[in-house]
LUMKOLDO-879087 format. One record per residue (C-alpha): y, z, x; residue in one letter; residue number from 1. Coordinates in Angstrom, 3 decimals. Last residue first. Layout:
// residues N
north:Y | up:Z | east:X | res:a | n:NUM
...
// end
This chain:
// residues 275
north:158.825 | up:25.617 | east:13.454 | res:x | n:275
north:160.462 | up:23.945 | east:10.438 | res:x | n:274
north:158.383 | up:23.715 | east:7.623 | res:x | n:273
north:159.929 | up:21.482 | east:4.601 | res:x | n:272
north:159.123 | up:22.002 | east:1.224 | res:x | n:271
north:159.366 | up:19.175 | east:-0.670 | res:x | n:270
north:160.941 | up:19.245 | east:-4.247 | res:x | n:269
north:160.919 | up:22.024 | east:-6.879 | res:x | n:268
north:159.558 | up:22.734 | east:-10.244 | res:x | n:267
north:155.975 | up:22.777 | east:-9.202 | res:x | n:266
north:153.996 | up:20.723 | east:-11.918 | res:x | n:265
north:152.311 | up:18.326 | east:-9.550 | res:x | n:264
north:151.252 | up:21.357 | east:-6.583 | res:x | n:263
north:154.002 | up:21.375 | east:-4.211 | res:x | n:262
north:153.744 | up:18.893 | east:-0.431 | res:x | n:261
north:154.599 | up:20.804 | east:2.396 | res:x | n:260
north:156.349 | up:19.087 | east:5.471 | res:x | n:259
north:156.095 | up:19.346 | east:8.976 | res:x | n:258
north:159.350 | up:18.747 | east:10.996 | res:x | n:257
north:158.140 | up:20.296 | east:14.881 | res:x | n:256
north:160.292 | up:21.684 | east:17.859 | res:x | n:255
north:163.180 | up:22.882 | east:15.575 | res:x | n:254
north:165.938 | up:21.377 | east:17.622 | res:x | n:253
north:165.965 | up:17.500 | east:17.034 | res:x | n:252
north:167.834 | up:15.581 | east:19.873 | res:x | n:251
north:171.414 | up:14.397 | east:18.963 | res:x | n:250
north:173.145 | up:14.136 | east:15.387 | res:x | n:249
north:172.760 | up:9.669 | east:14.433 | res:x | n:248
north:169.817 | up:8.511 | east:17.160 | res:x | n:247
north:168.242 | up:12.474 | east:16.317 | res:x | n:246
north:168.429 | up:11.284 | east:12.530 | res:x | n:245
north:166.178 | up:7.611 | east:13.489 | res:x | n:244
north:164.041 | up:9.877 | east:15.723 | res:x | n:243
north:163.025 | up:11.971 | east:12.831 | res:x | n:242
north:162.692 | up:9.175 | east:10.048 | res:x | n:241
north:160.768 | up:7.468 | east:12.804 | res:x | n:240
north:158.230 | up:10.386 | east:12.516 | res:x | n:239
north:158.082 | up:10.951 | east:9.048 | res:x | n:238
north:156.992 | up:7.069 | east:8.363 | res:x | n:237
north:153.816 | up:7.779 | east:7.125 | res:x | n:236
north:155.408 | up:9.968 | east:4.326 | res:x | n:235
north:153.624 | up:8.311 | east:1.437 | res:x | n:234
north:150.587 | up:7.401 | east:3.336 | res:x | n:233
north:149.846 | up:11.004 | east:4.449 | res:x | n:232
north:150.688 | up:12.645 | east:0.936 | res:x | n:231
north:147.571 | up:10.053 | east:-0.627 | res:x | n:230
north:145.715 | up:11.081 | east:1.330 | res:x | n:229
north:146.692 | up:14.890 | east:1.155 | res:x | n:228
north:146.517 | up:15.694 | east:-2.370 | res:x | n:227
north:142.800 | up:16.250 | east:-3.356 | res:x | n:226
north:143.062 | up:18.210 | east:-0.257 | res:x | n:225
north:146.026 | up:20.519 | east:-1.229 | res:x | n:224
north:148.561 | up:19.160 | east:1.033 | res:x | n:223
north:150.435 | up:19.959 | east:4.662 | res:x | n:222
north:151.723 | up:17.049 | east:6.342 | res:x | n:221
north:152.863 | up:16.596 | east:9.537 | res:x | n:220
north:155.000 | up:15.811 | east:12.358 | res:x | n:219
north:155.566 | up:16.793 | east:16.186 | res:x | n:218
north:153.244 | up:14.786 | east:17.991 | res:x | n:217
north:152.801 | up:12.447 | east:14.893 | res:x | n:216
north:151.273 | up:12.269 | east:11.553 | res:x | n:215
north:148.996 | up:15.312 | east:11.561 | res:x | n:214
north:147.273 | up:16.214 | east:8.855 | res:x | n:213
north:146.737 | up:20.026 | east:7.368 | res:x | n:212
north:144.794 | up:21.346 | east:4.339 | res:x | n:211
north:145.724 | up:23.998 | east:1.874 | res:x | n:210
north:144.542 | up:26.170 | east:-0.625 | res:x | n:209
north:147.059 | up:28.442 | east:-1.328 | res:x | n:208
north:149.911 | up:30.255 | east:0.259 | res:x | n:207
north:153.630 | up:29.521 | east:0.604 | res:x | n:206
north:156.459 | up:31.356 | east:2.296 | res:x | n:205
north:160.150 | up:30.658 | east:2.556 | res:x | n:204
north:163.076 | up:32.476 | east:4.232 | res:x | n:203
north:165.696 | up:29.657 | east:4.503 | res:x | n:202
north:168.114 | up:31.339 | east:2.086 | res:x | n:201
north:167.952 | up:34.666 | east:4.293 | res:x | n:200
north:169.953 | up:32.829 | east:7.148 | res:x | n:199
north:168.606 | up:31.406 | east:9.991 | res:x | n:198
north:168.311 | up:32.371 | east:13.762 | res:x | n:197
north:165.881 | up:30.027 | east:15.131 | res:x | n:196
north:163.184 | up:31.708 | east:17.484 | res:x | n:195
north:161.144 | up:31.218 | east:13.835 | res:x | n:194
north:157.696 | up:33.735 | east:14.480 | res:x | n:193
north:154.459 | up:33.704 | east:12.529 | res:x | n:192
north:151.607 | up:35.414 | east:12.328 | res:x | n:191
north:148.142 | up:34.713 | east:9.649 | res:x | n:190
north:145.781 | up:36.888 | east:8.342 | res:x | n:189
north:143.205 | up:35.850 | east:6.011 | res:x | n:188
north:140.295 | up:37.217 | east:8.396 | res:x | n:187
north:138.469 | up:33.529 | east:8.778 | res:x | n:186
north:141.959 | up:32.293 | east:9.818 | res:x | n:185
north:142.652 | up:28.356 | east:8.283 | res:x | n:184
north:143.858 | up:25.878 | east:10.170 | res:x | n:183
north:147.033 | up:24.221 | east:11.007 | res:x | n:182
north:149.188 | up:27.597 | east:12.008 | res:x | n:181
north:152.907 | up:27.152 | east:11.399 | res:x | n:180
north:155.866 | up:27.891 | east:13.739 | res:x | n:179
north:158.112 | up:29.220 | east:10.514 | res:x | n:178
north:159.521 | up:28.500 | east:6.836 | res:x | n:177
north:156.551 | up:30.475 | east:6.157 | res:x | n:176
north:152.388 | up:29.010 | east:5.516 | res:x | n:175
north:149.611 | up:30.617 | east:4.358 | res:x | n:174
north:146.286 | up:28.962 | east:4.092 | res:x | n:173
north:143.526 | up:30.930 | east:1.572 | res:x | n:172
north:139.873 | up:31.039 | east:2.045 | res:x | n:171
north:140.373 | up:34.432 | east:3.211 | res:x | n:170
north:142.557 | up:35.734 | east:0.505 | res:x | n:169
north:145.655 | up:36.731 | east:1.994 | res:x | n:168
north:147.498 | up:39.044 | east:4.763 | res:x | n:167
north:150.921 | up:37.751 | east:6.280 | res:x | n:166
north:152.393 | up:38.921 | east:10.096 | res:x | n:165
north:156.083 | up:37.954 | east:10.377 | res:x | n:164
north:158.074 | up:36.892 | east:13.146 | res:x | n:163
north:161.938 | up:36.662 | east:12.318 | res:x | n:162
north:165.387 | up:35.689 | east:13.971 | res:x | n:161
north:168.659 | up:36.229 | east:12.301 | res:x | n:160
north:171.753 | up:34.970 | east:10.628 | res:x | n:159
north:174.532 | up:36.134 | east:8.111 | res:x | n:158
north:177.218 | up:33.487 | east:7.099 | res:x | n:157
north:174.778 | up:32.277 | east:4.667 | res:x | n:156
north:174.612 | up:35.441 | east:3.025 | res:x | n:155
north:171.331 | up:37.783 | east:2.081 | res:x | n:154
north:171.651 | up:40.659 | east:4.147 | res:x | n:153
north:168.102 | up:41.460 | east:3.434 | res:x | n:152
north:165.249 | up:43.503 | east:0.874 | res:x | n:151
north:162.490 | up:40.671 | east:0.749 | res:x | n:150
north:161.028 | up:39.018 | east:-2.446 | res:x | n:149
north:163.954 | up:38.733 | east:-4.826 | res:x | n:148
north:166.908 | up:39.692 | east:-2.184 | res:x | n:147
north:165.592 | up:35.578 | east:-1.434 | res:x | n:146
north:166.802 | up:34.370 | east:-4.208 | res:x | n:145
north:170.727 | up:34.222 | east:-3.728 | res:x | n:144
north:170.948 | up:30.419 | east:-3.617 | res:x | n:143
north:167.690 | up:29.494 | east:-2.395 | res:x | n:142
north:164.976 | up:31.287 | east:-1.879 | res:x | n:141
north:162.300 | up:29.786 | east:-3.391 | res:x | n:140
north:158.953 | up:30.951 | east:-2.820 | res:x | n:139
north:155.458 | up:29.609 | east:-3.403 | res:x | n:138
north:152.200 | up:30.452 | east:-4.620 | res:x | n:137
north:148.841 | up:28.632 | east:-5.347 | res:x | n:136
north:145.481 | up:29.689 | east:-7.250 | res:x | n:135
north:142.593 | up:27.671 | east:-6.289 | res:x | n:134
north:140.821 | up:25.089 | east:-8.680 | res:x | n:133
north:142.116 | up:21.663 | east:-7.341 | res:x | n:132
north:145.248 | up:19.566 | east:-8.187 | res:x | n:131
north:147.446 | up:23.047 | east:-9.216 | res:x | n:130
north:148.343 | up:24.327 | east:-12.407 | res:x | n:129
north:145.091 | up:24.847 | east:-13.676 | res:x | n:128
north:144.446 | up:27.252 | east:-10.673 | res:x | n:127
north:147.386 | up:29.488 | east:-11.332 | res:x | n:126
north:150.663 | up:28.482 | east:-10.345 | res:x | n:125
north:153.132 | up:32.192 | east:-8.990 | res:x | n:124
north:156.588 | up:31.297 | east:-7.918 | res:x | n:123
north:157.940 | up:34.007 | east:-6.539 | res:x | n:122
north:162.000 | up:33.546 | east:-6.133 | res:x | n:121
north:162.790 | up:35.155 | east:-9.283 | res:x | n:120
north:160.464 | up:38.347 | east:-8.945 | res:x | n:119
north:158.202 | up:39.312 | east:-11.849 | res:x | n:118
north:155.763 | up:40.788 | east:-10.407 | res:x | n:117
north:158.171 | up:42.761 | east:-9.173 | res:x | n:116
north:158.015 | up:43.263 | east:-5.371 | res:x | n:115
north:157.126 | up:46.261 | east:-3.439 | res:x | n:114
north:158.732 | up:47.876 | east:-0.243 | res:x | n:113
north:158.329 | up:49.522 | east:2.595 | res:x | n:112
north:161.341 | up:49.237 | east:4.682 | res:x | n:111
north:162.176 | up:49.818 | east:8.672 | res:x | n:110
north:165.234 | up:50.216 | east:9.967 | res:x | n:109
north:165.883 | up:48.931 | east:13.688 | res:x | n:108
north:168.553 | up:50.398 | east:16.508 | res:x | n:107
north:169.639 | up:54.045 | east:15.287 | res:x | n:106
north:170.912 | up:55.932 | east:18.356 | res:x | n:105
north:173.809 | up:57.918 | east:16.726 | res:x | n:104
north:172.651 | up:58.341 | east:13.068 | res:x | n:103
north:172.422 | up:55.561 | east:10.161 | res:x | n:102
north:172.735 | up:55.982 | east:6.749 | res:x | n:101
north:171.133 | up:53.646 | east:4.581 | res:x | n:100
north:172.277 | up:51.932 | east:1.585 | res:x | n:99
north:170.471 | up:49.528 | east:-0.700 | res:x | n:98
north:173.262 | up:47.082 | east:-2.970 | res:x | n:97
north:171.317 | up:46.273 | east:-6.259 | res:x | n:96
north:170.688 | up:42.929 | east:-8.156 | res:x | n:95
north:173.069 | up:40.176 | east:-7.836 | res:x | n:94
north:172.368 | up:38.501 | east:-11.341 | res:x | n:93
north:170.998 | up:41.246 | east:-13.430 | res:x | n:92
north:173.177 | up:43.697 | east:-11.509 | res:x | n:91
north:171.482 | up:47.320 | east:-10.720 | res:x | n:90
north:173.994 | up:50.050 | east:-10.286 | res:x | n:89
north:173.726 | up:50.833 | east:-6.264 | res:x | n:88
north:170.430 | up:52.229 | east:-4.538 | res:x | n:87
north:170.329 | up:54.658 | east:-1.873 | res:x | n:86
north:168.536 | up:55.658 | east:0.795 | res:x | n:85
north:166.987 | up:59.044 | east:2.844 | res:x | n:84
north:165.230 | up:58.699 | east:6.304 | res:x | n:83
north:161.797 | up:58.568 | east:7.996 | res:x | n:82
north:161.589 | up:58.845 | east:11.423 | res:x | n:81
north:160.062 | up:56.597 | east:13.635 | res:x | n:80
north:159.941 | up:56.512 | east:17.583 | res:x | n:79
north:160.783 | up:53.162 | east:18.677 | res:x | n:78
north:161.925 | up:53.991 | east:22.138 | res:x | n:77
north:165.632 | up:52.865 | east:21.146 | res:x | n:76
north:165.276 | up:54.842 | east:17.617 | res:x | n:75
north:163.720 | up:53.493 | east:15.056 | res:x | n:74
north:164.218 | up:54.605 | east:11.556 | res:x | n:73
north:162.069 | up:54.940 | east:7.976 | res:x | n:72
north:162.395 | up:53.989 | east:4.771 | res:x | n:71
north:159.986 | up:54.399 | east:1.581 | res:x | n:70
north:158.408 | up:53.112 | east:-1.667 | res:x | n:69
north:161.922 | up:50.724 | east:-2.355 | res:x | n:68
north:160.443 | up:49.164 | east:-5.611 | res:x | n:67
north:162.508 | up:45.925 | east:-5.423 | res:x | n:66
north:163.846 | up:44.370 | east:-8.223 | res:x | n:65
north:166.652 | up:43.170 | east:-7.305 | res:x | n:64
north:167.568 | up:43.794 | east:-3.500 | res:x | n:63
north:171.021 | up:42.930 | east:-0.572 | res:x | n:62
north:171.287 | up:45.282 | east:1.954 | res:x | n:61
north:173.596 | up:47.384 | east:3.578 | res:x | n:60
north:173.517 | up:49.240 | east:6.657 | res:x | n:59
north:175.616 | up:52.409 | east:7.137 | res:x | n:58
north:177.633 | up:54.809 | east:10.613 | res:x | n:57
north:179.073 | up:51.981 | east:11.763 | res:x | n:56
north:179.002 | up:52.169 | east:16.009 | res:x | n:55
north:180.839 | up:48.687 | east:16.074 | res:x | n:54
north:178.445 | up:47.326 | east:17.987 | res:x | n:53
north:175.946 | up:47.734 | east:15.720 | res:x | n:52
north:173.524 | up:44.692 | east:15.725 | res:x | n:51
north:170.484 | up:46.066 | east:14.084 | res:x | n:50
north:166.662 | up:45.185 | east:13.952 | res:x | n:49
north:165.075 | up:45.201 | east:10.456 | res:x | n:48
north:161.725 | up:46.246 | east:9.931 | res:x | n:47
north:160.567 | up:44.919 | east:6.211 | res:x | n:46
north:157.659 | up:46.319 | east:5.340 | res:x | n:45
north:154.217 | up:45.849 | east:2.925 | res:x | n:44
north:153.933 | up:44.672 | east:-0.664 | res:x | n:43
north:153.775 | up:41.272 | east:-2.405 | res:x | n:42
north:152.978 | up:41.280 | east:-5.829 | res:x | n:41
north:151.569 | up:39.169 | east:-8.443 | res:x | n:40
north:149.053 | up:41.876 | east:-9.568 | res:x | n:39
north:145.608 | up:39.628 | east:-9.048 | res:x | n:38
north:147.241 | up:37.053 | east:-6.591 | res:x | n:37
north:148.180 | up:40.032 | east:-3.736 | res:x | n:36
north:149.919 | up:38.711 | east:-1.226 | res:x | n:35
north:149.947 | up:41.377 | east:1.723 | res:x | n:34
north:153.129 | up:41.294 | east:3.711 | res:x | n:33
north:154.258 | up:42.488 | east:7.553 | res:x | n:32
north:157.717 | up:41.303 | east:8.268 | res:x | n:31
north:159.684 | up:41.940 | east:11.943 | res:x | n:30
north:163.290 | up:40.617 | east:11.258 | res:x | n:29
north:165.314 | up:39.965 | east:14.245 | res:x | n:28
north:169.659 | up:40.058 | east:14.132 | res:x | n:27
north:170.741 | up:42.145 | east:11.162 | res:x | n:26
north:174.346 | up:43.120 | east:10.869 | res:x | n:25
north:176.576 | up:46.337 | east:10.613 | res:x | n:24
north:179.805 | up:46.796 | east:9.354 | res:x | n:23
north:178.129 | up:46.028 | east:6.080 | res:x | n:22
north:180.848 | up:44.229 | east:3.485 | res:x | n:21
north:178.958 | up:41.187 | east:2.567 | res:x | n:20
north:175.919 | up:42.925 | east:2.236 | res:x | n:19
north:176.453 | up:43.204 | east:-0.977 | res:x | n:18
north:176.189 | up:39.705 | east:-1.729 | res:x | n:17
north:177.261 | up:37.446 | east:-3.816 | res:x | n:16
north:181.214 | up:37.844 | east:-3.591 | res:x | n:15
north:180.623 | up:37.125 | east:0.176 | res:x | n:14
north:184.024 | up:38.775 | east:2.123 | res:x | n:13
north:185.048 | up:36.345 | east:5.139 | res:x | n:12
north:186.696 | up:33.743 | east:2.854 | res:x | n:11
north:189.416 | up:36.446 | east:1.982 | res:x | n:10
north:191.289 | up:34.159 | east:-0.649 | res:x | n:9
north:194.999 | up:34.586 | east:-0.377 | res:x | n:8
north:196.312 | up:31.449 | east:1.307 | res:x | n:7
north:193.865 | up:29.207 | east:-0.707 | res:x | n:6
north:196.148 | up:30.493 | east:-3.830 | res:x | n:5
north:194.303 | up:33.232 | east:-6.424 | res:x | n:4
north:193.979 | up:31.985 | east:-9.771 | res:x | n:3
north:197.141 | up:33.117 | east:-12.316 | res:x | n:2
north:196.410 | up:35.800 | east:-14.589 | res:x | n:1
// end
């Protein structure tokens, strides 16, 4: 069979994604996660707030494997009621689509979920793995990851807002692709919120045990300690990297360009933490 001309490609429709076809779109993203190092789980909800001005009667979104405990939904006062779901045929690549009806009035969703333990996008180092002798985790999201870690309409063409409420081991620092804290919380919890509307891709979280140095007014590194001196000298020059890109594209948008440096045998490069 011949390949399809340009003229006859619907570039609208995501092959990767389920979601792709929803009549109805997330816009805000409320998360509230434990991290839990011992089972190599997250668990807690996803509440998803709607844009439905089409009236569609189903939200899709994009999972693999997910253990979908419940889901409930929110009505314009934000009453709660809990609803039934579906799951498609599971994929090994794009996972399963996760269907919910929704009646007249329906404005957020609201999922409790579990992740696998072994989920693609969590990258789990244990102590030995890292330059000190704390366990360390890390996401990555990218391409179609992030369905891996957090049920979502996981296309680029699909964007939304999130704040996001993390529990960890107290002596832990969490961080999310997010406006960051720079010191540690006594309780282990931590909030976040990106005003930013991004798409699932850019959801990121990492946790371990982290210090923070500032570089400039709006730049900075994050780094285990044994890693941050040297970290700070190697990426002294963040700041007129910034303002060198802002004299090429116009006035940087994301308020602050902090960067994560990975334990030495993460596969990935820098993490960047946009806030």
């Amino acid at each position: 069979m011949a390949s399809p001309t340009p003229a006859s490609v619907d570039i609208s429709i995501d092959p990767h994604s389920y979601a792709g076809t929803s009549a109805v779109r997330v816009r805000h993203l409320a998360l509230d996660l434990a991290v839990d190092f011992d089972s190599h789980t997250l668990a807690g909800s996803a509440t998803w707030h709607l844009a439905n001005s089409g009236a569609g009667s189903e939200v899709v979104f994009d999972s693999r494997d997910l253990s979908i405990d419940s889901i409930e939904l929110l009505d314009g006062l934000g009453q709660a009621s809990p609803t039934y779901f579906s799951l498609g045929t599971a994929d090994p690549v794009l996972g399963q689509a996760l269907r919910v009806t929704l009646p007249v009035g329906t404005t957020a969703v609201r999922i409790h979920y579990r992740t696998a333990p072994t989920a693609a996008a969590l990258q789990w180092l244990a102590p030995a793995q890292t330059s000190g002798t704390q366990p360390f985790l890390f996401t990555q999201s990218q391409a179609i990851l992030a369905r891996t870690w957090l049920p979502c309409q996981d296309s680029p063409g699909i964007r939304f807002t999130y704040e996001a409420r993390v529990h960890v081991p107290a002596h832990l620092l969490a961080l999310m692709s997010a406006a960051n804290p720079q010191q540690r919380s006594a309780s282990g919890e931590y909030q976040f919120r990106m005003d930013q509307p991004i798409p699932a891709y850019l959801m990121a979280l990492a946790v371990g045990d982290l210090e923070f140095a500032p570089l400039s007014g709006r730049t900075g590194i994050y780094a285990e300690p044994a890693t941050l001196p040297l970290a700070t000298h190697e990426f002294a020059d963040l700041e007129q990297m910034v303002v060198a890109a802002e004299q090429l594209y116009g006035p940087y948008r994301w308020e602050r360009y902090d960067l994560l440096v990975l334990p030495p045998v993460s596969p990935s490069e820098g993490w960047k933490t946009p806030g």
